[in-house]
TINUDO-20128 format. One record per residue (C-alpha): residue number from 1; residue in three letters; chain; x, y, z. Coordinates in steps of 0.02 Angstrom, whole numbers. Layout:
<nodes>
num residu chaine c1 c2 c3
NUM ala A X Y Z
...
</nodes>
This chain:
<nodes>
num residu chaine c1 c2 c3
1 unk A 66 -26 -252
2 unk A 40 63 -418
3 unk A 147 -3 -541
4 unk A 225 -37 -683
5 unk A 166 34 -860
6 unk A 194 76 -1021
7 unk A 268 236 -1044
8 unk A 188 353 -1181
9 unk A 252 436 -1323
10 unk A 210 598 -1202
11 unk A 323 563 -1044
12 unk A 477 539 -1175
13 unk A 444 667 -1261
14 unk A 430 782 -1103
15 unk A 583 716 -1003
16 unk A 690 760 -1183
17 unk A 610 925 -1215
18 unk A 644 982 -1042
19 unk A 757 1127 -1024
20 unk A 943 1108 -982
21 unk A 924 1245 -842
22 unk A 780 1147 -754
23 unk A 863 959 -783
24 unk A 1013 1028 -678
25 unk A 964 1127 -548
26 unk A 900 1042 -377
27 unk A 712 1054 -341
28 unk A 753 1055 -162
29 unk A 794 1238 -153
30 unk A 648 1263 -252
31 unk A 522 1179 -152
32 unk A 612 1265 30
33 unk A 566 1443 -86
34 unk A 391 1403 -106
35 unk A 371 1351 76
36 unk A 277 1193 2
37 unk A 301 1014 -68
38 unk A 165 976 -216
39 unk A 134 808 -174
40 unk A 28 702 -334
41 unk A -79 555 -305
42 unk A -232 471 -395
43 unk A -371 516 -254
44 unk A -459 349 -305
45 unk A -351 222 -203
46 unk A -418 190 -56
47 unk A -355 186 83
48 unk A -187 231 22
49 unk A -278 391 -62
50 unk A -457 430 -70
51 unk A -569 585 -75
52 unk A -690 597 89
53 unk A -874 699 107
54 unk A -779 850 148
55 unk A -702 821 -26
56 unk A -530 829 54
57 unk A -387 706 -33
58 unk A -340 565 133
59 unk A -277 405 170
60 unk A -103 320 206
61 unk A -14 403 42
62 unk A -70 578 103
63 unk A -2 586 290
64 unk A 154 502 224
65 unk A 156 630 114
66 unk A 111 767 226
67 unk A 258 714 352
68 unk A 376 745 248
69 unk A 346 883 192
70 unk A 320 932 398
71 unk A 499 886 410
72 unk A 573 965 273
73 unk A 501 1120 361
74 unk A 367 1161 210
75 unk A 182 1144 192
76 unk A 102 981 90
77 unk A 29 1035 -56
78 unk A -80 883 -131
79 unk A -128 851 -302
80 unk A -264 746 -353
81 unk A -236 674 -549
82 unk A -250 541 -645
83 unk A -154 399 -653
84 unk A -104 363 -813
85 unk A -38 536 -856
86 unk A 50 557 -672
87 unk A 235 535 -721
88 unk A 192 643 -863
89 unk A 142 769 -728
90 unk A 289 748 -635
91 unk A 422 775 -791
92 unk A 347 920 -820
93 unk A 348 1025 -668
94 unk A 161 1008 -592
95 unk A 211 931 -439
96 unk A 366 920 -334
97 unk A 339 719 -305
98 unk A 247 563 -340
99 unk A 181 494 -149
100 unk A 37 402 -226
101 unk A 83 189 -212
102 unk A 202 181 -366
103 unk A 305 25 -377
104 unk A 480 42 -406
105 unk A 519 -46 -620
106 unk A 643 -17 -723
107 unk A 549 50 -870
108 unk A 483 199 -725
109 unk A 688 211 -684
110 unk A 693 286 -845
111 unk A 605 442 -840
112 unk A 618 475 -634
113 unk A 708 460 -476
114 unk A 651 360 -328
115 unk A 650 388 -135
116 unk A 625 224 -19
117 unk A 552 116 -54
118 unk A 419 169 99
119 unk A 324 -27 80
120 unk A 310 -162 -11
121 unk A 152 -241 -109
122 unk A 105 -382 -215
123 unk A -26 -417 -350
124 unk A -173 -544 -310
125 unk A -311 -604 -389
126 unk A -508 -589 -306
127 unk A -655 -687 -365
128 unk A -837 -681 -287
129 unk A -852 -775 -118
130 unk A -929 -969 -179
131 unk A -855 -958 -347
132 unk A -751 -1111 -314
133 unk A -589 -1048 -413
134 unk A -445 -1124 -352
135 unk A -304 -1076 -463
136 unk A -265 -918 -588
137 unk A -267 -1062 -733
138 unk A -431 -1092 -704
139 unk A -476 -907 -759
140 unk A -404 -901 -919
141 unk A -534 -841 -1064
142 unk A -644 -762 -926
143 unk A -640 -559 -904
144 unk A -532 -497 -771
145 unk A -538 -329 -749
146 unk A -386 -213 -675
147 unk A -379 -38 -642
148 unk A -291 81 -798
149 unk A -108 91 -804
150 unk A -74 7 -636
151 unk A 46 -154 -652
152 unk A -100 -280 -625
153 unk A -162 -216 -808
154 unk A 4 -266 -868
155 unk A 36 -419 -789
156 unk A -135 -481 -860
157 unk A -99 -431 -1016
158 unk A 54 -511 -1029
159 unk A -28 -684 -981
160 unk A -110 -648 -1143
161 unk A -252 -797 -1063
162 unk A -391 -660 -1007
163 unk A -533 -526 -1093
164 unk A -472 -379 -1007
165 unk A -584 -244 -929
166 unk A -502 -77 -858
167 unk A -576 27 -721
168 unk A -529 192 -661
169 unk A -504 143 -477
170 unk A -555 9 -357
171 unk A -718 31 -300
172 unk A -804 25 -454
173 unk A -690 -124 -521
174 unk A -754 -200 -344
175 unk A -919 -170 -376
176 unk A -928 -253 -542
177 unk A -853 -401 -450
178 unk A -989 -406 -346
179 unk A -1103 -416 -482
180 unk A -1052 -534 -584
181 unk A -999 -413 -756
182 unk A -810 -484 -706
183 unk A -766 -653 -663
184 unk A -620 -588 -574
185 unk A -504 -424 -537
186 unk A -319 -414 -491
187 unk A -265 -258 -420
188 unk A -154 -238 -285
189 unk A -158 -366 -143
190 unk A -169 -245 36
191 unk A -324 -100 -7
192 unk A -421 -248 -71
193 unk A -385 -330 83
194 unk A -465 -158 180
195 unk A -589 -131 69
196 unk A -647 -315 108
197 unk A -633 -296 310
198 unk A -724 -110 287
199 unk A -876 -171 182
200 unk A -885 -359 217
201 unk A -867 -344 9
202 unk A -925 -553 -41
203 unk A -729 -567 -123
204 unk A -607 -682 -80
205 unk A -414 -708 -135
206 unk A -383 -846 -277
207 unk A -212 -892 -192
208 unk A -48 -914 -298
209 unk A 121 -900 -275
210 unk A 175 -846 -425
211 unk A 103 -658 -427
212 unk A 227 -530 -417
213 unk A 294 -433 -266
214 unk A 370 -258 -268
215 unk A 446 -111 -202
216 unk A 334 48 -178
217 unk A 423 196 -199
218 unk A 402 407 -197
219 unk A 468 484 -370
220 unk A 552 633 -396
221 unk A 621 719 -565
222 unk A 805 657 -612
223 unk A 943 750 -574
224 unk A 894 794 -373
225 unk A 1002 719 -267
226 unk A 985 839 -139
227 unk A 789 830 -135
228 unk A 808 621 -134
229 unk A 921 645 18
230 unk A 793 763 122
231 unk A 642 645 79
232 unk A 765 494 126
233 unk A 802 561 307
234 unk A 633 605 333
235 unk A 575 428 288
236 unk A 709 358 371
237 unk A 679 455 541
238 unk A 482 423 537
239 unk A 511 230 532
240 unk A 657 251 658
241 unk A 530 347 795
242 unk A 368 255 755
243 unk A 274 416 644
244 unk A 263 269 505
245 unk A 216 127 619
246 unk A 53 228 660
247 unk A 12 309 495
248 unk A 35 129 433
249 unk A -101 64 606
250 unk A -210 187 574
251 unk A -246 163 359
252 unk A -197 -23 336
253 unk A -204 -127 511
254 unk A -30 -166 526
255 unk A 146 -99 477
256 unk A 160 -134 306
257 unk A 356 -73 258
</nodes>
């Protein structure tokens, strides 16, 4: 569910400066040389990435991501980096693939290719259990805070009715919650919802139907339409035989595509 932002100066720059050679050629023949698929994610979005005690990258983005790569007949390779310099990563040859809850804009159209989508999401807004907030009006001029360079930071922005406060990632934006230094956080609706059933977190969903909804997809450099189609198939057979159903069971609670 990791959306829509504004591209930098840097991701331009990178996709034009690319060399003619690279733009062309397919990255599935690369990645089949290697023996691996580099997949990139944040590490700090539970459950659909997160890093554990054994300081190994899991959750729901990393098997999906790890299945694929099992059935293009290649090893996962996965990259933990930061969010809001991951296309930037991708454009430039770090990683072989995005698999890390990006939604699927037209701005992100611009500078990559995208598989799926693999699920869908939606934006919500959380207050602390007994504030008594009833609508997203009745938050405007209080802080909200969001997570950096994920589509809930620009959706409150553009309401241009909030002090904004960005976070790196969701458990310290939950924690602040908690305490009081935000009066409220939007962030993407479903690992708020398992963070909340994991930790009995005091935080409960301001209902509205006007948030957004969206289409979570896996990116891929432009011009590698043989690479889309392998990922495709591969997604596309592990809905088809139930592989996604119970990657889905086992992060979220329920099938989620």
């Amino acid at each position: 569910m990791r959306l829509n932002r504004v591209f930098s100066a840097l991701v331009v720059a990178a996709t034009i400066c690319l060399p003619f050679t690279a733009a062309q050629a397919d990255d599935l023949q690369q990645v089949e040389k290697a023996g691996k698929l580099s997949v990139a994610l944040s590490g700090a979005f539970p459950p659909f990435s997160f890093v554990d005690e054994n300081n190994q990258a899991v959750g729901f983005d990393v098997d999906i991501g790890t299945e694929i790569a099992k059935r293009l007949k290649v090893e996962a390779n996965i990259v933990t980096t930061a969010w809001d310099g991951i296309i930037a990563g991708l454009v430039t040859g770090r990683y072989d693939t995005i698999i890390g809850s990006m939604s699927i804009t037209e701005e992100r159209k611009k500078a990559v290719d995208f598989v799926g989508p693999y699920y869908r999401s939606g934006l919500a807004v959380f207050v602390k259990k007994g504030a008594a907030v009833k609508t997203v009006d009745e938050l405007h001029g209080k802080t909200v805070g969001v997570t950096l360079g994920e589509a809930a930071e620009k959706w409150a922005r553009d309401q241009n009715a909030f002090e904004i406060r960005t976070y790196k990632g969701l458990p310290e934006m939950l924690l602040d919650l908690g305490a009081g230094r935000v009066d409220a956080v939007v962030a993407d609706d479903v690992p708020v919802f398992v963070a909340i059933a994991k930790s009995e977190a005091p935080v409960e969903q301001v209902k509205d139907d006007r948030m957004p909804r969206y289409d979570i997809g896996i990116a891929i450099r432009k011009g590698n339409p043989e690479l889309a189609a392998a990922m495709q198939k591969a997604l596309d057979e592990m809905m088809a035989d139930g592989t996604y159903e119970a990657i889905s069971n086992k992060w979220i609670g329920q099938d989620i595509r």
